[in-house]
Structure formats: C-alpha cells, structure tokens
DRENVO-23001 format. One record per residue (C-alpha): residue number from 0; residue in one letter; x, z, y. Coordinates in pm, whole numbers. Example, Ala and Ser with C-alpha at 12.3 -4.5 7.8 and 13.67 -1.06 7.14 Angstrom:
2
+-----+---+--------+--------+--------+
:   k : r :     c1 :     c3 :     c2 :
+-----+---+--------+--------+--------+
:   0 : a :   1230 :    780 :   -450 :
:   1 : s :   1367 :    714 :   -106 :
+-----+---+--------+--------+--------+
//
This chain:
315
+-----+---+--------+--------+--------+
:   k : r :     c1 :     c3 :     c2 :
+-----+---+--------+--------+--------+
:   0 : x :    935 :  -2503 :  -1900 :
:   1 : x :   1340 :  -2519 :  -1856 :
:   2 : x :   1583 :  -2713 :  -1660 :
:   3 : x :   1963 :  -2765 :  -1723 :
:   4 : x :   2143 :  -2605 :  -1511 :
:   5 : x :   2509 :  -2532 :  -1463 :
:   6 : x :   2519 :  -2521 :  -1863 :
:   7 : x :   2230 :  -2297 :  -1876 :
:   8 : x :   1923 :  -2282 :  -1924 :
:   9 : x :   1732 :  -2197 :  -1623 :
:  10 : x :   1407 :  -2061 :  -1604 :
:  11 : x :   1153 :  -2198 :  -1329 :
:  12 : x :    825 :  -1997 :  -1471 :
:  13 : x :    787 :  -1653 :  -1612 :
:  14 : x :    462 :  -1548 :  -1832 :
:  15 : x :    317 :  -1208 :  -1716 :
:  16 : x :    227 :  -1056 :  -2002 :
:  17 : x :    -24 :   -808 :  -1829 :
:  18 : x :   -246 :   -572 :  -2059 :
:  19 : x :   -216 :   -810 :  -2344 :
:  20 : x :   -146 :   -531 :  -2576 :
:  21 : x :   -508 :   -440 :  -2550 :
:  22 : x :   -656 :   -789 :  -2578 :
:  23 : x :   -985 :   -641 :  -2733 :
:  24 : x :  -1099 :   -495 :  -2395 :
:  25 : x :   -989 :   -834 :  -2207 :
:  26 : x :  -1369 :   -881 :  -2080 :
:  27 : x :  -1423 :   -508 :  -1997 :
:  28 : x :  -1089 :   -459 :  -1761 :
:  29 : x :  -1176 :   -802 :  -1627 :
:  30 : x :  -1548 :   -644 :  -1531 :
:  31 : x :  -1393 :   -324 :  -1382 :
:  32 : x :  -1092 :   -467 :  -1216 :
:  33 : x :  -1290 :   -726 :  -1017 :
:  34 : x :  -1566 :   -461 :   -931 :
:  35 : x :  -1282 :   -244 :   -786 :
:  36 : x :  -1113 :   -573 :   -598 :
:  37 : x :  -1507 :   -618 :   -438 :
:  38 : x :  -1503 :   -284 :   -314 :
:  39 : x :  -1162 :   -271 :   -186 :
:  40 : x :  -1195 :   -570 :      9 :
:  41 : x :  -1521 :   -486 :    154 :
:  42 : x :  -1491 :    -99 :    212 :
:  43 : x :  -1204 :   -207 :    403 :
:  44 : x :  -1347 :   -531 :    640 :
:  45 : x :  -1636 :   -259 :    681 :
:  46 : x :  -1356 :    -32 :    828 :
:  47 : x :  -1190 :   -314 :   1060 :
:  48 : x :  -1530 :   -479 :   1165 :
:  49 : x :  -1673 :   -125 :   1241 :
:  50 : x :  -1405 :      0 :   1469 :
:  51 : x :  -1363 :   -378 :   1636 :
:  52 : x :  -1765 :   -335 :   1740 :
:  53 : x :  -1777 :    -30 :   1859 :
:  54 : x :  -1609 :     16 :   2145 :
:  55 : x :  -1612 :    450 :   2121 :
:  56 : x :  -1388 :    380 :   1789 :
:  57 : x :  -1107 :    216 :   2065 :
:  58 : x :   -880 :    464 :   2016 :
:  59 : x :   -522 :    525 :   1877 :
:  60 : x :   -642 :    663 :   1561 :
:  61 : x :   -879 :    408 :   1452 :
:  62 : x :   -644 :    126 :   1585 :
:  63 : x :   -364 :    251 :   1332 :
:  64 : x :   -693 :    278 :   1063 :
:  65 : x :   -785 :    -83 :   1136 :
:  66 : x :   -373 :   -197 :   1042 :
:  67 : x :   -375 :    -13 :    741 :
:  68 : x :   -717 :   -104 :    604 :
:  69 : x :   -641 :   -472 :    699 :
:  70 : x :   -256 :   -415 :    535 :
:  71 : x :   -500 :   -329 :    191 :
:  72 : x :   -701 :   -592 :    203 :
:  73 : x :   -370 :   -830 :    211 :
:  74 : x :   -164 :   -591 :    -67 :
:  75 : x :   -465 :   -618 :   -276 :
:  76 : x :   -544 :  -1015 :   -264 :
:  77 : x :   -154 :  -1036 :   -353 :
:  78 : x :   -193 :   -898 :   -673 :
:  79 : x :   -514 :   -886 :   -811 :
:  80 : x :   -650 :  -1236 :   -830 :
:  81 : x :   -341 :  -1329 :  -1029 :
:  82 : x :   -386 :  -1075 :  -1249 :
:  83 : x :   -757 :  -1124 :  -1312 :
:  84 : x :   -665 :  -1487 :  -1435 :
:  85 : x :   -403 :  -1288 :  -1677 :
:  86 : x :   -680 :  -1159 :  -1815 :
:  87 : x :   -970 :  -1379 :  -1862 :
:  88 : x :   -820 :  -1704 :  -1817 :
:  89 : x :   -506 :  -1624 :  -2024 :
:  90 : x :   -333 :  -1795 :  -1752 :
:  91 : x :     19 :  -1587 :  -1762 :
:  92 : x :    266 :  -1800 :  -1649 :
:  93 : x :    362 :  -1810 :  -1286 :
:  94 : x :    651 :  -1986 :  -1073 :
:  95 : x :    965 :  -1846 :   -989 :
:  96 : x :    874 :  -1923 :   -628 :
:  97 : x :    532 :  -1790 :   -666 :
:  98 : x :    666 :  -1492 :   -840 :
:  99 : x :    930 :  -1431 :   -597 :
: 100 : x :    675 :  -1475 :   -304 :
: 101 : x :    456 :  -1194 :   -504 :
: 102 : x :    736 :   -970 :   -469 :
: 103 : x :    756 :  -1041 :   -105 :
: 104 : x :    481 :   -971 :     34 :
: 105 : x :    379 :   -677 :   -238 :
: 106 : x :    744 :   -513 :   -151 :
: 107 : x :    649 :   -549 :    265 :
: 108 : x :    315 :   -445 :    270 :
: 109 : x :    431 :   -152 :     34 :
: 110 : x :    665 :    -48 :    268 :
: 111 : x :    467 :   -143 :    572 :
: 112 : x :    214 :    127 :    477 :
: 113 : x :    458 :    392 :    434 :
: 114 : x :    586 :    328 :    793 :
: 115 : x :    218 :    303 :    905 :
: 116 : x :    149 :    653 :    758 :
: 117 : x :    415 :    790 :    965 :
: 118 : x :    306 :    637 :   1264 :
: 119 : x :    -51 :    759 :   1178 :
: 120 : x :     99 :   1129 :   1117 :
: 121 : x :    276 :   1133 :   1440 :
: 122 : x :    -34 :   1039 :   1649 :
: 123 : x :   -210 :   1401 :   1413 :
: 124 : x :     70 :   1576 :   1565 :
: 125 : x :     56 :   1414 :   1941 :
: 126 : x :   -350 :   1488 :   1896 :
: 127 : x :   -306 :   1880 :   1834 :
: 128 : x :     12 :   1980 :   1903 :
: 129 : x :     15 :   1823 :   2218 :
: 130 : x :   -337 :   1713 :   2376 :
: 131 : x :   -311 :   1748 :   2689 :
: 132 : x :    -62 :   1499 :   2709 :
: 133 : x :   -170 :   1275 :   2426 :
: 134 : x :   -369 :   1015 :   2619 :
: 135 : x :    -47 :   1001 :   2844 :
: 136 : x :    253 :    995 :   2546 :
: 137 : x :    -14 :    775 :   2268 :
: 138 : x :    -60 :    473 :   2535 :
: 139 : x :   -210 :    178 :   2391 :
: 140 : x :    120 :    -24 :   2429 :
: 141 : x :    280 :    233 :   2264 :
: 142 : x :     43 :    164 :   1961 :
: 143 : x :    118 :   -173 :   1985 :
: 144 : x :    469 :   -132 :   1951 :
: 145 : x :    420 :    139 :   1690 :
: 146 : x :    212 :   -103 :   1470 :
: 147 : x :    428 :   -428 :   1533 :
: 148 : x :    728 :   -246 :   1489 :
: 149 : x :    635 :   -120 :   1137 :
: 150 : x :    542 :   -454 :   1033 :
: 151 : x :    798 :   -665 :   1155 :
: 152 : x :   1068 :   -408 :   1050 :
: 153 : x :    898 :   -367 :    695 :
: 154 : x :    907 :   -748 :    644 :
: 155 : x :   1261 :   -835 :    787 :
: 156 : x :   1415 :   -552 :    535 :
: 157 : x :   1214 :   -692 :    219 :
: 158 : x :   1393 :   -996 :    314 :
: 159 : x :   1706 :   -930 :    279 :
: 160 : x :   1647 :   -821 :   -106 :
: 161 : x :   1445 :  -1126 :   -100 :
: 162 : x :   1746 :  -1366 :    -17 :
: 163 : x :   1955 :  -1218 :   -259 :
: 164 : x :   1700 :  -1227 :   -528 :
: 165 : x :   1643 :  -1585 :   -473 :
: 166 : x :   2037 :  -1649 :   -550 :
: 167 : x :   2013 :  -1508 :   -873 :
: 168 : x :   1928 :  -1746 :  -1201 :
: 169 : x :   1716 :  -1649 :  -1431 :
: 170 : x :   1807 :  -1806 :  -1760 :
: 171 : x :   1585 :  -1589 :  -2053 :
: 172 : x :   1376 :  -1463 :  -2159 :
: 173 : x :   1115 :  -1537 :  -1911 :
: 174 : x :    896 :  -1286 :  -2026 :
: 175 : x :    773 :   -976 :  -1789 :
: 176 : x :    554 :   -688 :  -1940 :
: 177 : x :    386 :   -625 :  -1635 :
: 178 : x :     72 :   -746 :  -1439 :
: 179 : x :    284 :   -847 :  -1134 :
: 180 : x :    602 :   -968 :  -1005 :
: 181 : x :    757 :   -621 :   -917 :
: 182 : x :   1148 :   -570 :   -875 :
: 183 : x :   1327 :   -403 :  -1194 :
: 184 : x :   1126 :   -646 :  -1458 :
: 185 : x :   1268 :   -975 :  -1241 :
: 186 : x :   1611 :   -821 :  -1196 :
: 187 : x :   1628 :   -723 :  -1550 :
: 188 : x :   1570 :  -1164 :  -1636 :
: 189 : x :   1873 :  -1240 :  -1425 :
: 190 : x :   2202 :  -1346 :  -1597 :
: 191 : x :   2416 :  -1311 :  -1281 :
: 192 : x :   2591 :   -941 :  -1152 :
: 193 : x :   2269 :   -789 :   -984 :
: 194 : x :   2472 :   -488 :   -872 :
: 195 : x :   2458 :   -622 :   -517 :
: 196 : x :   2116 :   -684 :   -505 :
: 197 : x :   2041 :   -338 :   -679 :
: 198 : x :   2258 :   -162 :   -412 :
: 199 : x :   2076 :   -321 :    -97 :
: 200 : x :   1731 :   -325 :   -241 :
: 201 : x :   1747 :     73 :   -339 :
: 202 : x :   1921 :    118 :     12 :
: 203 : x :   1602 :    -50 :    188 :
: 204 : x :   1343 :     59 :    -54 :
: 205 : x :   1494 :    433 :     30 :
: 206 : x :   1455 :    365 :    395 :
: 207 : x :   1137 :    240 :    435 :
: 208 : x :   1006 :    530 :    186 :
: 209 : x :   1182 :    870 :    233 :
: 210 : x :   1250 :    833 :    620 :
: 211 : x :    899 :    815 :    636 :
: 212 : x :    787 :   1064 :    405 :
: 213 : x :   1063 :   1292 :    582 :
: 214 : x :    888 :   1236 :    926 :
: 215 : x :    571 :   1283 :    774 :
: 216 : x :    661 :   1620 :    640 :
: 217 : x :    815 :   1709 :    976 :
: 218 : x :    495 :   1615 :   1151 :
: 219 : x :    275 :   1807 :    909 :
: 220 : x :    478 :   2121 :    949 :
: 221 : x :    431 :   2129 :   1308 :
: 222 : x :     85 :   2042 :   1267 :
: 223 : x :     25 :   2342 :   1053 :
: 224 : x :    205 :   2575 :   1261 :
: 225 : x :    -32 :   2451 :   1558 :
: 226 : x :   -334 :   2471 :   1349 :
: 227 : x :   -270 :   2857 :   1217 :
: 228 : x :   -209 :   2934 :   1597 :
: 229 : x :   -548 :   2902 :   1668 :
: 230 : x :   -736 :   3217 :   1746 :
: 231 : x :  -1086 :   3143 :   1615 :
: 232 : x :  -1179 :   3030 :   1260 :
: 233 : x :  -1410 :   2703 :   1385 :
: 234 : x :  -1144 :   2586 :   1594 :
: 235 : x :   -883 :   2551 :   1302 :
: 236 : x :  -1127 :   2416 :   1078 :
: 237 : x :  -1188 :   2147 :   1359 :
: 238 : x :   -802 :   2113 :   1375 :
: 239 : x :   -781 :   2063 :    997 :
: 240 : x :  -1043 :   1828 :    948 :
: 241 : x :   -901 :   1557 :   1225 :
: 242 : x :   -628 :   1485 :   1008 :
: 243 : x :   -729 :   1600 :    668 :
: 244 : x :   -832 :   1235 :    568 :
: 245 : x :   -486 :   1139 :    621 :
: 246 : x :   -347 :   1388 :    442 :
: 247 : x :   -519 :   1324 :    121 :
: 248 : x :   -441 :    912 :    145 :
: 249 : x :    -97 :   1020 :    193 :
: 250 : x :    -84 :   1246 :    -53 :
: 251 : x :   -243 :    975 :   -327 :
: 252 : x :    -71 :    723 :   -218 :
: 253 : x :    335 :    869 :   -225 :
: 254 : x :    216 :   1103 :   -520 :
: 255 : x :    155 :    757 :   -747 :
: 256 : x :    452 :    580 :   -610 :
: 257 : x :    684 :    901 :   -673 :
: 258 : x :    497 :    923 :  -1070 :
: 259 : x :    565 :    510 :  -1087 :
: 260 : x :    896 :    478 :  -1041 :
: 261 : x :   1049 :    812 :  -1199 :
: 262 : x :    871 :    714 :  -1503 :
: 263 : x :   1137 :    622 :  -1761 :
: 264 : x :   1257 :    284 :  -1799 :
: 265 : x :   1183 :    308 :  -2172 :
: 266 : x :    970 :     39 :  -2374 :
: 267 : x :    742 :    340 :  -2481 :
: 268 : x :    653 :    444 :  -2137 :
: 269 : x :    568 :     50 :  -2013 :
: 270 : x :    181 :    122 :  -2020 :
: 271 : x :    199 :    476 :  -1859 :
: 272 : x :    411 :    227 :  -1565 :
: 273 : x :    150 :     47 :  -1527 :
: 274 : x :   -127 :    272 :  -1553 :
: 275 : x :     69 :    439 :  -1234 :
: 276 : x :     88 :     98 :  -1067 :
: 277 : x :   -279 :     18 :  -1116 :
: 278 : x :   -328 :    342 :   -939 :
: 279 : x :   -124 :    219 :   -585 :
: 280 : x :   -217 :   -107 :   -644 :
: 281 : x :   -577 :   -123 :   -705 :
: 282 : x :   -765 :    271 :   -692 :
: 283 : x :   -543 :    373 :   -384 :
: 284 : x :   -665 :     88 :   -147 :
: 285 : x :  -1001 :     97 :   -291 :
: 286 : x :  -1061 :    484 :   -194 :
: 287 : x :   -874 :    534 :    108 :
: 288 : x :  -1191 :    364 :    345 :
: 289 : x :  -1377 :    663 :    124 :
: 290 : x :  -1152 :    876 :    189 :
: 291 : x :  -1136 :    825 :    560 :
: 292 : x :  -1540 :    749 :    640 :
: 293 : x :  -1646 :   1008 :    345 :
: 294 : x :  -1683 :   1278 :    646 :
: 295 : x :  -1609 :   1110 :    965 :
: 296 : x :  -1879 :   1164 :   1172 :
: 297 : x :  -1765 :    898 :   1423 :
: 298 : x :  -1768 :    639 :   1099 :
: 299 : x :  -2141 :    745 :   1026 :
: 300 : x :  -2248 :    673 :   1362 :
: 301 : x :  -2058 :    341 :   1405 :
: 302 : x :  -2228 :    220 :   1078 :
: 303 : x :  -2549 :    353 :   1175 :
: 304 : x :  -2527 :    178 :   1503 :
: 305 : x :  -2481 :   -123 :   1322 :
: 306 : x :  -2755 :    -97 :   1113 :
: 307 : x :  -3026 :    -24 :   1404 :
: 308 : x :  -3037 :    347 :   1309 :
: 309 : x :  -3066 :    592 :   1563 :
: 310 : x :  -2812 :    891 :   1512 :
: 311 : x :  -2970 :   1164 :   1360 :
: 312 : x :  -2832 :   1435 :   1030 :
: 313 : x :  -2550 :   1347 :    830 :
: 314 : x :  -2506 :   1385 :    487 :
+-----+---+--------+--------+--------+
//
C-alpha cells in the first residue's frame, strides 16, 4: 500500500519478514516461542504479585525487582505477539505508526532496564559496602526517585530519536528482515540524510547503555573489594550470594546486547542478528525471575506462604 507523496512514493506499511527463511519449522517456533512468552509473563507477575503480598519482601531490593520484572512483562508483550502472527498467521505487514511505536517503547524499556540495573547494583554496593548506613542512604523515597527517574529519563531520550525518525520518508523497499521494528533496518528504508538521526540516536543509545554499564562496573569493583575483606569464609559466601543473582542477569543481559549489535551488518550474518536478539528479547526476560527466585530463600518462603505451606527445607 503507497501514497503519492512529494513525487515519491511513500511507504505507509512495511512487511516483517521474520524467520521466513525457515518456513518449514513455522508451526514448531510458533509452539516454542509462545511457550517461552507464557512463562515470561507469568514467572514475572509471580515475581511482582509475590513481593506486593508479602509485606517482609518491602524492601529496596525487591522494590527495584518488582520494576524490572514488570519492565519484562511490557518489553516482551511489545514484541512477541506481533511476531507470533509473523509466523502462523503470515500476517507481516505492519504500519509505519505501529512500527514506529514498536521501536518506541522496545528502544525505552531497553534502555530503561539498563538504568534499572544500575540502580539495582548501587543498592548491592549500599547493602555491603555500607550497611550500617543503608537503611538511612537507600530511603524509600530515594527508591522512588531512583525508579521514576530511570523511566522517565529512558523514555524522554528514546524520544528524541523518535521525533526525528518520524520526519524521515520511507519511500522503498518496505521490506525489513527482522522479527521487529528495531532501529538500523527502519533507518536503512529512509530516502532522506539520516546522518542526524544516526548521530543523536548512537549519542542516546551510548548513554543510556555504557554510563550504566560503567557504574555498574564501578559498583561491582567496590563490592568485590568489600566482599574479599571479609575475614571468615561463610561470611563472604553470604556477601556473594546477595547480589550474585544480579550479577548473572546483568551479565546475560549486556553480554547479548554487546554480541547483537557488533555483529556485522552483512546479509550473511542477518540470522546470527537475530538469533542474538531472540536471546534479549525473549530467553533474557524469561530466565531472569529464575535467575533471581532459583536460590532466594526469601522467594521460597513468599511463594510458600502463598500456597498455605508452612516453611520448612529448601531445595
């Protein structure tokens, strides 16, 4: 579907082409995908409704846990229904507003975790660098303002790559080899100078990844040097283990960014991009409530409060 347009032709759909270079396993990734979208949502409502009913999970840690598991549940949804009609419905085209929308919200809940890892890492380092004074410094307004701030800021940056995407015209092909609406296949469909829009969007893409990562880095030095400070063998492993499920999800989660987008722009290295982005897309959200109930003894006894279990020996 086309309109005229300035003397051009300008495109108001695009057709994601999604995995339709493996057609023959259409029903099978269909099958596993929406298995994994189940779980994802579920593992993580189990997350936010567990911490919201128990009032001994009221605590800076599992507040930031309830943002983030919520922020999957929302990153998730925004990509994976679409992309389950790709497959079974052969439904592949989608609006340039829709698409641009996509890229929205994917693009600010993206960088919404990364600030929300941060934020997460710094209250680690508060917790054992610093506990005497961590109830005083990690305040529950603070954690408000923490958790708003990395939202709002997250979703007023995306914007401003979103305004100057929305000035560009598309005008052919309208084709995008990808599942979803991510930033270098739409750019690359414009027939207007993107350099602009390239500039500002690696500038706040940069910001809302590295400055993080850096702070996270500089938090899990510290925390390190606190832990090996410890005299006694128990105590360190107690040390470790209160941020060790943070450590893994933030591990997974920059290590599949970092693989996604220093993979080659190539044509021949298209389906290793996207095996990368079904990784941070779809596996990361769906593992991190694992990751972060998998030995959490506060988690067990939450969901065994829940279901009218007394607390008793934890696998």
């Amino acid at each position: 579907m086309t309109l005229s347009w300035a003397n051009q032709t300008m495109i108001v759909e695009f057709v994601l082409r999604g995995f339709s270079s493996i057609l023959q396993l259409n029903i099978s990734l269909f099958i596993m995908f929406f298995i994994f979208y189940i779980l994802t949502v579920s593992g993580n409502i189990l997350i936010v409704l567990l911490v919201l009913c128990n009032h001994a999970l009221h605590t800076p840690m599992y507040f930031f846990l309830v943002n983030l598991s919520f922020l999957e549940v929302c990153y998730t949804s925004n990509i994976v229904p679409k992309m389950l009609l790709i497959i079974i419905a052969d439904q592949k085209t989608i609006s340039v507003v829709g698409c641009l929308a996509q890229f929205y919200f994917f693009g600010s809940l993206a960088a919404t975790e990364c600030l929300l890892l941060a934020v997460m890492s710094y209250d680690r380092y508060l917790a054992i660098c610093q506990p005497l004074r961590y109830p005083i410094l990690m305040t529950g307004s603070l954690c408000l303002r923490l958790a708003t701030g990395s939202w709002f800021c997250c979703f007023l940056l995306t914007a401003i790559t979103m305004v100057l995407l929305c000035r560009q015209t598309f005008c052919g092909p309208n084709e995008i080899d990808h599942f979803f609406c991510d930033f270098t296949p739409l750019i690359h469909l414009s027939c207007m100078d993107t350099s602009l829009t390239e500039t500002i969007a690696f500038a706040t893409s940069s910001a809302v990844t590295l400055v993080p990562f850096l702070l996270i880095t500089i938090s899990y030095s510290c925390i390190l040097i606190a832990i090996l400070r410890i005299p006694s063998g128990t105590g360190r492993r107690k040390a470790f283990s209160t941020c060790s499920s943070h450590l893994t999800v933030v591990t997974v989660f920059y290590g599949t960014l970092i693989a996604t987008y220093l993979v080659p722009s190539a044509d021949s290295s298209q389906h290793l991009r996207k095996g990368f982005s079904l990784l941070y897309t779809i596996l990361t959200p769906m593992f991190n409530p694992v990751i972060y109930s998998l030995r959490n003894r506060d988690i067990h006894e939450a969901l065994k409060k829940c279901l009218g279990k007394k607390p008793g020996f934890l696998i």
